[in-house]
N, C-alpha and C positions, 0 to 999 in steps of 0.2 A: 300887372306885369311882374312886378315883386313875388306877387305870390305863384304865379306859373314857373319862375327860375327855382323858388324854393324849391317847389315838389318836384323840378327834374334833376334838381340835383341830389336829393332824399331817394328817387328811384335809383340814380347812379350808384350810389351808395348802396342801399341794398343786395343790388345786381354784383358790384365789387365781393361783397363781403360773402354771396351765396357760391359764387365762381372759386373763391381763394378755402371755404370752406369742401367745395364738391372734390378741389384740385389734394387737399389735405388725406381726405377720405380715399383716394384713389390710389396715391403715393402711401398709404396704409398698407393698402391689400396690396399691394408690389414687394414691400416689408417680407424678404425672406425670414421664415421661422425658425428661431434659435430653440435647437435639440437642449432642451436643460437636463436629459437624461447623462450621468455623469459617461465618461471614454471605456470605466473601467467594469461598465455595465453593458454597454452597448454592444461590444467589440470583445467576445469569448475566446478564452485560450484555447488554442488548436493540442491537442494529444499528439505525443510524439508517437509515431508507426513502431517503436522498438519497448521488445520488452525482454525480459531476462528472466529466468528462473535457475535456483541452485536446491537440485531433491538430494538427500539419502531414497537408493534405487536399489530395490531388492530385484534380483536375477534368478528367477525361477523357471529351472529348463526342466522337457518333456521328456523322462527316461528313456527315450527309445533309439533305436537303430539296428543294423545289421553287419557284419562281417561275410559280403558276398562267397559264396561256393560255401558256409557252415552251416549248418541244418541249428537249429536252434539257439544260433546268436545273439547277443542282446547287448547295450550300450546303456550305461548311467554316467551322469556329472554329474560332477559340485554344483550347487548355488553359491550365489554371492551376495552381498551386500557392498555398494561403491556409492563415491558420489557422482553425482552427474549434473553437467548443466546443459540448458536448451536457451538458444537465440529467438526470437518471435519476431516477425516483419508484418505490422497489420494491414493490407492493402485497400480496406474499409472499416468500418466500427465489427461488418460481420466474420470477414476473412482474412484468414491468416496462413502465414507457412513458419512453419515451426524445424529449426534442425538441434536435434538432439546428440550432445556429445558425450562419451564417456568411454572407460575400458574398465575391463575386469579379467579377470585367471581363473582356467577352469582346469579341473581334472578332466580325463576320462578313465571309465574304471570297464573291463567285459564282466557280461552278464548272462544267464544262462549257461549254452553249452559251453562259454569262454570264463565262466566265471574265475577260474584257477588262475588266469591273468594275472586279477585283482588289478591294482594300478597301471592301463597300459601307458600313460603319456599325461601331459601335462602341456597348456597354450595361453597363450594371451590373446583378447580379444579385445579389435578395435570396431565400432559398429556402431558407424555415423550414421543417423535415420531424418529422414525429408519426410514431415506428413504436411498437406495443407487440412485447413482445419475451418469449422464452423462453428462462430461461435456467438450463441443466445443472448441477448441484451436484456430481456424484458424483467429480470430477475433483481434489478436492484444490484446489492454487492456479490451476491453470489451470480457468477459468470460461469456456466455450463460451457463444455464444448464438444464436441465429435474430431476425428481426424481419420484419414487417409494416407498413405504414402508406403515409401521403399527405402529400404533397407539395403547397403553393401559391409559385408562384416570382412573384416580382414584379419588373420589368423599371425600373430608372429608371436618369435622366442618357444618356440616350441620344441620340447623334450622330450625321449624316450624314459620308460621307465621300466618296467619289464617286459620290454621291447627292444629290437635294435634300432629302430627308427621309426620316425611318425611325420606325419605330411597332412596337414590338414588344406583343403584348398578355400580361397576366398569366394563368396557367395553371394549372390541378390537373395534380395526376401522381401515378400509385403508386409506390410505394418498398418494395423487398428490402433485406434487409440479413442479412448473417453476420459473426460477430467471437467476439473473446476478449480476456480479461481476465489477463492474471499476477497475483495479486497478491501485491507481499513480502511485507507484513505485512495488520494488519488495516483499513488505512487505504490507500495507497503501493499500487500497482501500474502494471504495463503494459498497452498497450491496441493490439491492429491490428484495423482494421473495411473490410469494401468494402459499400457500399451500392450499389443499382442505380436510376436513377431512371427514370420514362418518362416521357419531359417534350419535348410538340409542340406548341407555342406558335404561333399565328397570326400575319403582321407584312404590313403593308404599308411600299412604299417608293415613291418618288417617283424616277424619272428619266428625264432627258430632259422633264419634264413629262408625262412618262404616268404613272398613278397604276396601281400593280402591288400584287398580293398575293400570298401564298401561306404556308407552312410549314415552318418549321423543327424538322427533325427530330432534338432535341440528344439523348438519350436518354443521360444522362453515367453513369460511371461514376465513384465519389466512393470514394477508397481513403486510407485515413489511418492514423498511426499517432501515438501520443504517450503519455499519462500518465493514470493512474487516479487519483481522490481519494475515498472514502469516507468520510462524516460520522460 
């Protein structure tokens, strides 16, 4: 009898310590897993969408135009050198819209059958440019880009010279653009861009007291280089 109590109590036992063991093993695997990957790995800084660039901008316009009703007319400007900055809004890692700010002063000089003119006037040019733009990621730090967009140039402070008067009017124009980006680090980089502008602006001008019109045909070529800044 003794010995029949012994062994059901040795099974009880058993049964206990397999039961408290299986319950161990179960409240294990319920054990949510602690991430030991640090916060500052796991969880990447976001790029800010804004970016800044400040070029030295060479202005390079297309000697051409007309003085409507003169048989053998011809139109030359200055070029220039100015600085210029552009604003960048990224709307993905690939796209962007870019607005480019800057002014500059130009002569105009006749050419051709006007050449005697020599100096007709003198303007200042405002000629804020919208391109959106596409731009190449696979390159490492060198960042390629394309662009598109429009151009509104607007014409003030403007002077006759051996003229009585000059009137230049404000214009749309389309605008190319190709460029790249260095960048050292995540912020800091280099920048060279040529944009293309098509920009024919209507102008009349006053001489002699005959009141004359026609077209200027500056179609410039806006090549720059300077510094990247990323926010």
């Amino acid at each position: 009898m003794t010995q029949t109590w012994t062994r059901r109590i040795s099974a009880l036992a058993a049964t206990a310590v397999f039961v408290s063991l299986g319950q161990g093993v179960f409240a294990a695997d319920l054990t949510p897993m602690i991430d030991s990957t640090p916060q500052s790995q796991s969880v990447s800084a976001a790029k800010s969408p804004w970016q800044i660039r400040l070029r030295a901008l060479g202005v390079i316009t297309n000697d051409s135009g007309s003085v409507d009703g003169v048989p053998g007319s011809d139109l030359s400007y200055s070029d220039t050198v100015i600085p210029e900055l552009d604003i960048t809004y990224f709307f993905t890692d690939n796209i962007a819209a870019e607005l480019i700010l800057g002014t500059t002063k130009a002569s105009i000089y006749g050419e051709g059958s006007i050449a005697g003119l020599g100096e007709v006037g003198k303007t200042w040019l405002l000629p804020p440019t919208l391109t959106l733009q596409y731009h190449f990621t696979d390159f490492g730090a060198f960042k390629p880009y394309v662009g598109a967009g429009v151009n509104y140039t607007m014409f003030y402070s403007q002077s006759a010279t051996n003229a009585a008067a000059l009137d230049v009017e404000n214009a749309f124009g389309a605008a190319l653009q190709v460029g790249f980006d260095y960048m050292v680090d995540d912020h800091w980089g280099f920048n060279f861009d040529v944009k293309k502008i098509f920009l024919r602006p209507d102008f009349t001008v006053n001489v002699g007291g005959s009141e004359l019109s026609g077209t200027a045909k500056l179609d410039p070529w806006l090549i720059g280089a300077g510094v990247t800044y990323r926010f």
